[in-house]
C-alpha positions as CSV (number, residue, x, y, z in Angstrom):
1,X,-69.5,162.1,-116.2
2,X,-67.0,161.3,-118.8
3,X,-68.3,158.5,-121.1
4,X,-66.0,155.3,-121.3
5,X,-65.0,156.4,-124.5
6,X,-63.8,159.4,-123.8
7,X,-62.3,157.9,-120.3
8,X,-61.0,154.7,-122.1
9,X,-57.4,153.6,-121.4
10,X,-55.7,152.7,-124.0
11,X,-53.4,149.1,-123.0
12,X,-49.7,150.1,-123.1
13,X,-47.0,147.3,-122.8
14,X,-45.8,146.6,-119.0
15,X,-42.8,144.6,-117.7
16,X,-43.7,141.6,-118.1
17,X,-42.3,140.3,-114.6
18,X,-45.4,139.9,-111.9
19,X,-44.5,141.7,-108.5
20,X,-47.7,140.1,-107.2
21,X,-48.1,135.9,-107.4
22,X,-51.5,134.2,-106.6
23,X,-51.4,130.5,-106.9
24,X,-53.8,128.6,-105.9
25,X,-55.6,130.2,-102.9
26,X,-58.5,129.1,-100.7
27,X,-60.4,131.8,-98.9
28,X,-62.6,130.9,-96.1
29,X,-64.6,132.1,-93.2
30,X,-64.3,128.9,-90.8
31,X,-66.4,125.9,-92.7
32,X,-67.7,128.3,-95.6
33,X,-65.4,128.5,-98.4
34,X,-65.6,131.8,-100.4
35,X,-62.8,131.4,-103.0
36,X,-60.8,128.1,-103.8
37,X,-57.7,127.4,-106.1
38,X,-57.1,131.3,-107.5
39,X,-54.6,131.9,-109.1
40,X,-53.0,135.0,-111.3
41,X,-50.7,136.9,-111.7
42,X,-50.3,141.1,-111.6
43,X,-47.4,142.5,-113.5
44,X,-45.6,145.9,-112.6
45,X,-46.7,149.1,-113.5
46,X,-50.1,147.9,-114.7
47,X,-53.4,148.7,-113.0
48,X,-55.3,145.3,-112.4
49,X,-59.0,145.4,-111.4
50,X,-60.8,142.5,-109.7
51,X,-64.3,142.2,-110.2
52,X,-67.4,140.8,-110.3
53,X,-70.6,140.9,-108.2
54,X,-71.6,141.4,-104.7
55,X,-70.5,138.3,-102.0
56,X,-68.1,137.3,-105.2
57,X,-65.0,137.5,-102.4
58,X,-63.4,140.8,-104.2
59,X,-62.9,142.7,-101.2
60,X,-61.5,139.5,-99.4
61,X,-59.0,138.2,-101.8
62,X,-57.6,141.7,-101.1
63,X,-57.4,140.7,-97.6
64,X,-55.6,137.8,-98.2
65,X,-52.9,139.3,-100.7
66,X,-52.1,142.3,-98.1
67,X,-51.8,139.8,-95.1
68,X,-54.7,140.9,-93.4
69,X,-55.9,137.5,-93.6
70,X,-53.9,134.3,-93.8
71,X,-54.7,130.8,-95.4
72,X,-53.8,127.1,-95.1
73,X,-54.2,126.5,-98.8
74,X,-52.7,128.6,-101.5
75,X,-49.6,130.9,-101.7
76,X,-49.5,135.1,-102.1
77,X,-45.8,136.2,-103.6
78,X,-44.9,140.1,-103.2
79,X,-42.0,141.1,-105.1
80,X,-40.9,137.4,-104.4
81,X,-41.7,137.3,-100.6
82,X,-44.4,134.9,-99.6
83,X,-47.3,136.6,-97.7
84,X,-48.8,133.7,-96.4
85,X,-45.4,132.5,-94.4
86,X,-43.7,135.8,-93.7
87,X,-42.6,136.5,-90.4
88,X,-43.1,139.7,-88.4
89,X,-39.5,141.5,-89.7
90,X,-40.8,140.2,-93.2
91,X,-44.1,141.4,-93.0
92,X,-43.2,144.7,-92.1
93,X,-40.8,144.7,-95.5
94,X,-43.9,144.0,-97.6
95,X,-45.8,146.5,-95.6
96,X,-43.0,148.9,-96.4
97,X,-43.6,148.5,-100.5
98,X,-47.2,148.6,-100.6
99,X,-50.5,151.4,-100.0
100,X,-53.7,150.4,-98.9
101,X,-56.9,152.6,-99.6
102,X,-59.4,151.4,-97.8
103,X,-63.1,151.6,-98.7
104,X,-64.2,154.1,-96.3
105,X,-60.6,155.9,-96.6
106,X,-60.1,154.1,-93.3
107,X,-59.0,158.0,-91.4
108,X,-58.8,158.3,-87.5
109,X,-61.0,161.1,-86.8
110,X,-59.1,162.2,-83.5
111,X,-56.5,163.1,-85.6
112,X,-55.8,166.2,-88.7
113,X,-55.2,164.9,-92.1
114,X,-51.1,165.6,-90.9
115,X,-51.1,163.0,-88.2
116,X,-53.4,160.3,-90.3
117,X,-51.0,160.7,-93.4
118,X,-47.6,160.5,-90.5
119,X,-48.6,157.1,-89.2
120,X,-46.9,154.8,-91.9
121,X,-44.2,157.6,-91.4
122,X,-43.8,157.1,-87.7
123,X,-44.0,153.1,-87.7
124,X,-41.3,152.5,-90.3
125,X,-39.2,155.3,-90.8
126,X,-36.8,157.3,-88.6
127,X,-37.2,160.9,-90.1
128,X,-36.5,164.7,-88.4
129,X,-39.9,166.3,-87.9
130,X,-39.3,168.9,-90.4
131,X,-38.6,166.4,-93.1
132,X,-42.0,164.5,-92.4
133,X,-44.2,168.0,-92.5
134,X,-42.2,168.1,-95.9
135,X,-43.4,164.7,-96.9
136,X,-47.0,164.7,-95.5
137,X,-47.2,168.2,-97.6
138,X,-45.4,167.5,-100.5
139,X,-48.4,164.0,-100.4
140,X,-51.0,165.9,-99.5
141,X,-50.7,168.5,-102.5
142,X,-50.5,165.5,-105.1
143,X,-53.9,164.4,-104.2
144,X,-55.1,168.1,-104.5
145,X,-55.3,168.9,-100.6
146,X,-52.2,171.1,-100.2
147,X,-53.7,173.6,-97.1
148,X,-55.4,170.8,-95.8
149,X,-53.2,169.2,-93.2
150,X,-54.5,170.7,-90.2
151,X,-58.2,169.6,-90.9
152,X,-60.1,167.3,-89.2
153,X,-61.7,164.0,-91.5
154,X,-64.7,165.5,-90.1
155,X,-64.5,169.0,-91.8
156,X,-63.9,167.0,-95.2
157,X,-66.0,165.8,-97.8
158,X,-66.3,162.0,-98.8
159,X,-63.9,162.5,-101.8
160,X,-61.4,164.6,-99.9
161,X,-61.6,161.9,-97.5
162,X,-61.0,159.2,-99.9
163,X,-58.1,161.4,-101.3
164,X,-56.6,162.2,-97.6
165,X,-56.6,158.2,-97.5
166,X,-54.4,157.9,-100.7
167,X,-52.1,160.5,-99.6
168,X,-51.2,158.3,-96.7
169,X,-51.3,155.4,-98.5
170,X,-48.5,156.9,-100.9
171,X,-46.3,158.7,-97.9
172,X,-44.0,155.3,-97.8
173,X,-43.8,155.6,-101.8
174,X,-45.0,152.3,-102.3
175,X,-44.4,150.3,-105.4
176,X,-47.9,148.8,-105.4
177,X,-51.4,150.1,-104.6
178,X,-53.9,148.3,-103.0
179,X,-57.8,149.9,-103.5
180,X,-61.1,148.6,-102.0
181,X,-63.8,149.6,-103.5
182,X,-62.4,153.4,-104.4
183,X,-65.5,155.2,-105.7
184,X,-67.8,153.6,-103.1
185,X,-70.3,156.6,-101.8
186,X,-69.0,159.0,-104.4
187,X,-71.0,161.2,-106.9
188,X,-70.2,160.9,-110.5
189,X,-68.1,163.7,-110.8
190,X,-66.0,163.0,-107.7
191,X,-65.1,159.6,-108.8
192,X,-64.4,160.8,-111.9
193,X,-62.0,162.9,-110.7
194,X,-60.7,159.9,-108.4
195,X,-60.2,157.9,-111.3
196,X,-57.9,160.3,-112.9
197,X,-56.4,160.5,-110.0
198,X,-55.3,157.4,-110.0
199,X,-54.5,156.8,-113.6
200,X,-52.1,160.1,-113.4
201,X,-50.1,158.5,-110.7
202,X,-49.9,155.1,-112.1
203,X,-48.5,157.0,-115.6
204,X,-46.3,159.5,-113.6
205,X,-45.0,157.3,-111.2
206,X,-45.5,154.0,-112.7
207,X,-47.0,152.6,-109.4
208,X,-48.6,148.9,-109.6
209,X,-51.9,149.2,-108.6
210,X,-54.4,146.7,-107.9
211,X,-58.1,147.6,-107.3
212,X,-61.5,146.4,-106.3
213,X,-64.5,147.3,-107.4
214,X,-68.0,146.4,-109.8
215,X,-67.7,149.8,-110.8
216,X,-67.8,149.1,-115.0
217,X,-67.0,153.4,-115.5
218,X,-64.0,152.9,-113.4
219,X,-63.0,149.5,-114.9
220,X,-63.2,150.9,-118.7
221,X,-61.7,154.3,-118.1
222,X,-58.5,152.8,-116.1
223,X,-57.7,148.9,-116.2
224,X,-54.9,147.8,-118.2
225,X,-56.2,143.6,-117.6
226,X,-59.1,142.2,-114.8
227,X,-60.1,139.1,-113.4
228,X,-64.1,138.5,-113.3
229,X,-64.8,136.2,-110.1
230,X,-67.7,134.3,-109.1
231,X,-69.9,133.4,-106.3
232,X,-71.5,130.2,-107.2
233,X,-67.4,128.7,-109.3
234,X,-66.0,130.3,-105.8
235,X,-63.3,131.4,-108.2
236,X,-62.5,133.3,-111.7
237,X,-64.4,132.8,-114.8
238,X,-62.9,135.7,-117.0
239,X,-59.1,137.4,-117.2
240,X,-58.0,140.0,-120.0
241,X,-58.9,143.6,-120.7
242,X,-62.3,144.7,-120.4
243,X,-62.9,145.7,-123.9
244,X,-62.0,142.1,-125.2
245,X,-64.3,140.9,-122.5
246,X,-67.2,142.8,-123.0
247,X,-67.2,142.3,-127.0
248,X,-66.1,139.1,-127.5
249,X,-66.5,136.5,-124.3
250,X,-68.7,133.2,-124.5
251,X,-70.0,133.5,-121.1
252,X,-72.6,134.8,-120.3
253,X,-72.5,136.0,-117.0
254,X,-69.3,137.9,-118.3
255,X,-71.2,139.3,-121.2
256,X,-74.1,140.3,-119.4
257,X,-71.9,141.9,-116.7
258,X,-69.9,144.2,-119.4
259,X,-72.4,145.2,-121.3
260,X,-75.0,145.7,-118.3
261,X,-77.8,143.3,-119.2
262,X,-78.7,142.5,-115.8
């Protein structure tokens, strides 16, 4: 694997504008409060990681920003539409400007890699059938799988699958990308093929992406800013760019994280 120096992205300047809102947010599962009063802000075309350790409420903050989940407290803004009070005809607007790669690349295995990159396709756009094969092609050779559209997720390795998943996340041409945990179950080499992946498209196509993950390699070779959050403050401790973080913050537990003394 590439060594973060070698992989290290270098912080270019971003519109400053957020497309994505937090403010003040309260996660729970029923009496047990995970998260309480987060609130940041992700600005377009930058990759922003959230971090931090297992149980830290990573993967369900994402939840809540997508509308998978939905809270009394607190308010999620997507390109100035609030998540947390959208209606269905709203919702499905969001849904229409945003990708979601799920951990496990989320695939239906009943279907080929042509019919699991169609769905978005077939929910919220009316298209001739020869234009979509165009599209689910045209998707499926960005991510490197161009000859692949008749397989089955079965007949595919764990980074073609995560890279199947990303082609259907993109097929809408979302402004932002949503990532869970992307180089979960991956070798070395595959996620760091994954990661540059994903920096290429964010430089190419300046999409807003917004990942998950405790992965440091993919946190110092791609983020442009993070938050750090933690399980026992049931909130964030750190925000900034990783390098700052790991050479120059006060806290411990941030320290200890970036510069693996665990």
């Amino acid at each position: 694997m590439l060594s973060n120096v070698e992989m290290e992205h270098t912080p270019i300047q971003h519109d400053e504008q957020p497309v994505i809102v937090v403010e003040g947010l309260v996660a729970a599962y029923g009496d047990n409060v995970i998260l309480e009063n987060v609130t940041f802000e992700v600005r377009r075309g930058e990759i922003f990681i959230i971090l931090g350790g297992s149980g830290c409420g990573k993967s369900t903050l994402l939840k809540y920003m997508i509308g998978l989940y939905r809270t009394s407290a607190g308010r999620v803004a997507i390109n100035g539409m609030d998540v947390m009070s959208a209606d269905d005809k709203a919702m499905k607007k969001i849904r229409r400007s945003i990708g979601v790669l799920f951990q496990s690349g989320a695939l239906i295995g009943s279907m080929t890699l042509a019919k699991n990159v169609s769905l978005p396709l077939l929910e919220y756009r009316e298209l001739s059938p020869e234009f979509r094969r165009l599209l689910i092609n045209m998707k499926l050779g960005m991510v490197n799988l161009a000859g692949y559209d008749q397989h089955y997720p079965a007949e595919l390795s764990g980074g073609m699958k995560k890279r199947a998943g990303l082609a259907r996340a993109m097929v809408m041409d979302p402004t932002i990308l949503f990532f869970d945990e992307p180089s979960a179950g991956l070798d070395p080499v595959t996620s760091a093929e994954l990661y540059a992946m994903i920096r290429s498209i964010n430089e190419n196509l300046g999409t807003t992406m917004v990942i998950v993950t405790h992965d440091l390699d993919l946190i110092f070779s791609i983020a442009h800013r993070v938050i750090m959050l933690d399980r026992d403050e049931r909130g964030i401790i750190a925000e900034g760019h990783p390098k700052d973080l790991q050479q120059k913050s006060s806290d411990s537990r941030v320290f200890n994280f970036f510069n693996r003394k665990f």
